[in-house]
C-alpha positions in Angstrom: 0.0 0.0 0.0 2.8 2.2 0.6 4.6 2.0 -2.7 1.4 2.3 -4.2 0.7 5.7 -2.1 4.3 6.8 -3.4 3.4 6.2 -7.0 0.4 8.1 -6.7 2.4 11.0 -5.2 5.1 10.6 -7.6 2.6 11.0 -10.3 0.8 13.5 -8.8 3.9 15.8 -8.3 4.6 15.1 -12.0 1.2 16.4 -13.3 1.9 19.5 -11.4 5.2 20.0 -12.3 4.3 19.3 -16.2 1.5 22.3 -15.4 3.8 24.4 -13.9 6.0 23.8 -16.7 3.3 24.9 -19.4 2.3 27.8 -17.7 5.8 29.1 -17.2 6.2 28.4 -20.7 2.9 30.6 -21.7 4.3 33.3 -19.7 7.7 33.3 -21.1 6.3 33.4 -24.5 3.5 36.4 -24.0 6.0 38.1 -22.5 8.6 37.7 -25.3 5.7 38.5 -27.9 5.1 41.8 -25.5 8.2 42.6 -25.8 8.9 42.1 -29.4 5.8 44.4 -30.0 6.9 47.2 -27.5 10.5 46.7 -29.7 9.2 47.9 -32.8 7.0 50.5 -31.2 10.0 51.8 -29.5 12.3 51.8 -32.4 
């Protein structure tokens, strides 16, 4: 039951950190998009 319980864990920690991943991921590429736009405004 225990090693079961672990797998469970493990696999739940690697949902999240796959979710965590994506979102990071979004955010790194609106902001790059962000700044690509304010770029050419700027210059």
């Amino acid at each position: 039951a225990g090693f079961l319980g672990f797998t469970d864990v493990a696999a739940g920690a690697k949902g999240i950190a796959k979710i965590l991943f994506f979102i990071a991921l979004i955010i790194f590429l609106i902001v790059l998009v962000f700044g690509v736009l304010l770029g050419v405004l700027v210059f």
